[in-house]
C-alpha positions as CSV (number, residue, x, y, z in Angstrom):
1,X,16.9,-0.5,-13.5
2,X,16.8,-2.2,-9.9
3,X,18.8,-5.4,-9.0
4,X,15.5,-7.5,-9.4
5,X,14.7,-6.3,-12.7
6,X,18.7,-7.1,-13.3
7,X,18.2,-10.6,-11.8
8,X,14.4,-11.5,-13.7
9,X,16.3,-10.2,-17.4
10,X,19.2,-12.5,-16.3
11,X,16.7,-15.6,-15.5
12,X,15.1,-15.0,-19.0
13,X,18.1,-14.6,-20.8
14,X,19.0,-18.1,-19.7
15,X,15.8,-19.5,-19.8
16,X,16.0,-20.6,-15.3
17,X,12.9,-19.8,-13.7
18,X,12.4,-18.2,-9.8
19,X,11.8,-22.1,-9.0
20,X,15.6,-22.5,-10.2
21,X,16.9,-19.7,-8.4
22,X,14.5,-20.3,-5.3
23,X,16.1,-24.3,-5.2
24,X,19.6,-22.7,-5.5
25,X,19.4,-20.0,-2.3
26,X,17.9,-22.8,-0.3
27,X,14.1,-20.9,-0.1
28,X,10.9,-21.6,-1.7
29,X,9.5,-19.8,-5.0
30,X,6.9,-17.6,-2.9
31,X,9.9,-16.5,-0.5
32,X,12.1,-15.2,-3.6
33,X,8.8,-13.7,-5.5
34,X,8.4,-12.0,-2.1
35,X,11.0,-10.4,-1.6
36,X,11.8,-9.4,-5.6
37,X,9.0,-7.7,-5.4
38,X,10.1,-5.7,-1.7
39,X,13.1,-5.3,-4.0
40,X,14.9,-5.7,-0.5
41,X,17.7,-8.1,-1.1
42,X,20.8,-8.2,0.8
43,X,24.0,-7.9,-0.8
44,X,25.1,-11.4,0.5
45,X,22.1,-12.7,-1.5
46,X,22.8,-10.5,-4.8
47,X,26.9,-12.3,-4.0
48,X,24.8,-15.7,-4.0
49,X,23.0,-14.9,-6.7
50,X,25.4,-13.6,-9.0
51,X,27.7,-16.6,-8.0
52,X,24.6,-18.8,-8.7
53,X,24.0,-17.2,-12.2
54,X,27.7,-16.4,-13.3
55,X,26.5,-12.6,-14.1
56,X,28.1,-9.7,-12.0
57,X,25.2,-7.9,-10.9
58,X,27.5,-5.1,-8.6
59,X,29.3,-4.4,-12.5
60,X,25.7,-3.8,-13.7
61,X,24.6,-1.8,-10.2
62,X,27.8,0.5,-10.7
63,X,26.7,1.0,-14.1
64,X,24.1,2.5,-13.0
65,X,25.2,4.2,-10.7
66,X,27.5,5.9,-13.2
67,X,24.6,6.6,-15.7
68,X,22.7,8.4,-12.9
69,X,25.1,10.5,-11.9
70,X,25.8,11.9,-15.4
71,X,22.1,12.7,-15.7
72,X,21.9,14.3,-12.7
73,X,25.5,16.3,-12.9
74,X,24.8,20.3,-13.3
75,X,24.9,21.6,-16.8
């Protein structure tokens, strides 16, 4: 899962919408949907937005990380 999947199923799971988010980081909606969909996001904006949201997105990244690396590890 990428960090803009992570931060859309975090918006839905408390109901904010991109307009929310987009008000919050100081940008417009089309700017956000933009670059979600680059999937190109800084880390200082996935700091702002997991301050923004209350949800530790580098937890969920490392996660990841973690489950990738077990799938990939040599038999």
């Amino acid at each position: 899962m990428t960090v803009t999947e992570m931060i859309r199923k975090q918006l839905e799971l408390e109901g904010r919408s991109l307009v929310f988010l987009s008000r919050q980081l100081g940008t417009t909606r089309q700017n956000l949907h933009q670059r979600l969909l680059r999937d190109d996001l800084p880390v200082e904006t996935v700091m702002r937005i997991s301050e923004i949201l209350k949800h530790d997105f580098f937890t969920d990244l490392s996660s990841e990380l973690k489950n990738r690396q077990q799938i990939n590890a040599p038999k």
